[in-house]
C-alpha positions in Angstrom: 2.8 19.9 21.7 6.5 19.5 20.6 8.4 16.6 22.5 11.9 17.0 23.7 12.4 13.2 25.4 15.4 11.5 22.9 14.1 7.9 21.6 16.6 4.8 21.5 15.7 3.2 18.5 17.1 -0.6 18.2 17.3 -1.7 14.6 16.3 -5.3 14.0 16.7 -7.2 10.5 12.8 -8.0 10.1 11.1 -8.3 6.9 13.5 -8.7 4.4 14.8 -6.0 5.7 18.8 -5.5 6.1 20.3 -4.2 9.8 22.4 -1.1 8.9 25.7 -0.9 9.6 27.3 -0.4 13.1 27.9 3.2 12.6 24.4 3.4 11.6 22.7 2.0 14.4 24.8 4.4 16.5 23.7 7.5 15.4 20.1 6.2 15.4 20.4 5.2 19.4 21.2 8.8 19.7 18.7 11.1 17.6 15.9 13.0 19.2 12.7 13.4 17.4 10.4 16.1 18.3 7.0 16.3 16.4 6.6 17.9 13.3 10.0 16.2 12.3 9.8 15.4 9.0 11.8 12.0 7.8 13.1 10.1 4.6 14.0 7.0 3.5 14.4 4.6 0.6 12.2 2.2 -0.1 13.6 -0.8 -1.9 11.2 -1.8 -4.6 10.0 -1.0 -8.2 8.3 2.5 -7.5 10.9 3.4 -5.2 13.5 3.0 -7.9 11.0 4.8 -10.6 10.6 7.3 -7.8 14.5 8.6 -7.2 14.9 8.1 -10.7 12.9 9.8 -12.0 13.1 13.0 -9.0 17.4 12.3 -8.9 17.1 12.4 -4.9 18.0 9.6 -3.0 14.8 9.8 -1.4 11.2 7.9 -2.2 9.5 8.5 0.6 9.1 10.3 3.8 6.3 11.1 6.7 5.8 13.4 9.5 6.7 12.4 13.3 4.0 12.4 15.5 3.9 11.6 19.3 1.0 9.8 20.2 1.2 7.7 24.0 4.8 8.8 24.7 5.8 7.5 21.7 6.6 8.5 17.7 5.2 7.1 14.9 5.0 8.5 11.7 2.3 9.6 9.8 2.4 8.4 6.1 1.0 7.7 3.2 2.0 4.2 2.2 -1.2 2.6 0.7 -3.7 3.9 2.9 -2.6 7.2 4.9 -1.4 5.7 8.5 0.7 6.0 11.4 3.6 3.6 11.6 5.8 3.2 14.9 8.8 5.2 13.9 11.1 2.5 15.0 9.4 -0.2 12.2 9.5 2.8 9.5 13.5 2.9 10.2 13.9 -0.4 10.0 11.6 -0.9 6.5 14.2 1.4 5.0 17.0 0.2 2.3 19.6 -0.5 5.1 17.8 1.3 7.8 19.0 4.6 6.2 17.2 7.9 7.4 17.2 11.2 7.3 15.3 13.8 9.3 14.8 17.3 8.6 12.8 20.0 11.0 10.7 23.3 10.0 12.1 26.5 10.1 10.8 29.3 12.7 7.1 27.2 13.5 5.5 28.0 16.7 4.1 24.9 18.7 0.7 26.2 17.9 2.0 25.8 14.0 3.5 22.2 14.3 0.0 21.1 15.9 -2.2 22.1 13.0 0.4 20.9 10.4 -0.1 17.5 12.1 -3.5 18.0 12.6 -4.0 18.7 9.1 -2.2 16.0 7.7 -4.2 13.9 10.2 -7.6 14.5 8.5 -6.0 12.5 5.4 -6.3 9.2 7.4 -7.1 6.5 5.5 -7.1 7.8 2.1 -6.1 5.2 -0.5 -2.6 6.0 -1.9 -2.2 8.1 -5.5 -0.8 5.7 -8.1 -1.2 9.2 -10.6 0.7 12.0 -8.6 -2.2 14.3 -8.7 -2.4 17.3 -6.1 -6.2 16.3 -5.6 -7.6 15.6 -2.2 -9.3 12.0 -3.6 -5.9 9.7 -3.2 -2.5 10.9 -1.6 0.8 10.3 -1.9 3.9 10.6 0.8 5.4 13.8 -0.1 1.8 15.5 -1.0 0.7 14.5 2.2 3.5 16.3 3.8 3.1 19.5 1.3 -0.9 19.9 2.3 -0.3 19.7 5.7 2.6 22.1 6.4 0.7 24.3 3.3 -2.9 24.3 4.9 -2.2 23.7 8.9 0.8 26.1 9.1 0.9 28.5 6.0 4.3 27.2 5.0 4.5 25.3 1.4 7.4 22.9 2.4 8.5 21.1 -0.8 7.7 22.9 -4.4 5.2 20.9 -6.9 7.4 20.9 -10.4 6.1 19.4 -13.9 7.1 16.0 -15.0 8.8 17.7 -17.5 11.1 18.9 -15.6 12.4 15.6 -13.9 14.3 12.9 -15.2 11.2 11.1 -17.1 12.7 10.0 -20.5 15.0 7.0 -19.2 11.7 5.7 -17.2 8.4 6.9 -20.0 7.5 3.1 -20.4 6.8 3.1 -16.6 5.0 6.2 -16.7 3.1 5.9 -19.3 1.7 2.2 -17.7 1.3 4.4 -14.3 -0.8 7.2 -16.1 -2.3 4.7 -18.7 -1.0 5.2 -21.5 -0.8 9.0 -21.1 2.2 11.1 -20.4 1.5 14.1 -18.3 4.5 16.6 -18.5 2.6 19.1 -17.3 1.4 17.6 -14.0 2.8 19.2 -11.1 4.7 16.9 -8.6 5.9 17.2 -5.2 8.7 15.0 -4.8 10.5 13.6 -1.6 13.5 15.4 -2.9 11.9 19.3 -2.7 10.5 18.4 0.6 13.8 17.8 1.9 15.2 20.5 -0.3 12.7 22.9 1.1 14.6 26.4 2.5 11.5 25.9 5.5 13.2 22.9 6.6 17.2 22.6 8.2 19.0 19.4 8.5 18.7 17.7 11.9 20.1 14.1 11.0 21.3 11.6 8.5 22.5 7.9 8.3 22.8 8.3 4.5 26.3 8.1 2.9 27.5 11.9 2.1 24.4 13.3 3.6 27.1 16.2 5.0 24.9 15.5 8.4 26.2 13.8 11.9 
């Protein structure tokens, strides 16, 4: 069931973590997630670099919004696939920095198995070799398989390694994939989830982002 109650989110510095600018906090206070929401962020360390590198999007990793108690949280596969209070996923980003994208023309009944399907991933361990099996999962597959399965729409598009920005970061990859360098592996990436046409742009603290 799709949520229409606005959340104030307060930003702290926690973590390491920097506050974002006032204009920033601003349009975070006023953003209204509903679930199924799909959200991005940058996460400031070694993959995360590799990963918009690699995939030339600004993004490394994103999760779907969930309301669970009267409150969101986003499901994610960070490590183990989990649900983290939306508020401390902001606030983990580089500079608290989000943006948050919504399916196109899903029915409740749609949003709910999307969710529900991404929800039977719990607990997998994360996938260190960006492989589209159902043994390990990483963010943006997670998000792929559950809009793909539960809802019948592929949001994001799986594209070789070949095709991306590998040859600046090959050491990395090749230490990822050990020793191997697999072109031909398909990959979904943050970037084509947020670059799906089944999604429209709801909101953006990102510099340029075009959004409000």
């Amino acid at each position: 069931m799709r949520s229409c109650l606005a959340v104030t989110i307060l930003l702290l510095a926690i973590a390491g973590c920097m506050a974002p600018a006032p204009t920033h906090t601003a349009a975070v206070a006023s953003a209204e997630f509903l679930e199924g929401d799909i959200v991005f962020q940058h996460i400031d360390e070694p993959m995360g670099e590799l990963i918009v590198g690699v995939t030339r999007s600004p993004y490394s990793h994103c999760g779907i919004v969930t309301w669970r108690d009267g409150r969101p949280w986003v499901l994610e596969a960070a490590g183990p696939v989990r649900l983290t209070p939306l508020e401390r996923w902001i606030a983990r980003g580089h500079r608290g920095w989000f943006t948050q994208v919504r399916p196109r023309k899903l029915d409740p009944g749609q949003i709910a198995a999307a969710v529900t399907t991404g929800m039977a991933f719990m607990h997998l361990p994360y996938d260190m070799q960006y492989e589209l099996d159902d043994e390990k999962v990483y963010c943006s597959e997670l998000v792929h398989k559950a809009f793909a399965r539960g809802a019948g729409v592929p949001i994001g598009e799986p594209l070789p390694l070949g095709q991306m920005n590998w040859r600046p970061y090959e050491t990395q990859i090749r230490e990822l994939a050990e020793g191997e360098l697999p072109l031909e592996r398909q990959i979904v990436s943050p970037g084509s989830v947020a670059e799906s046409p089944h999604v429209r742009l709801i909101h953006s603290t990102f510099p340029d982002s075009g959004a409000p």
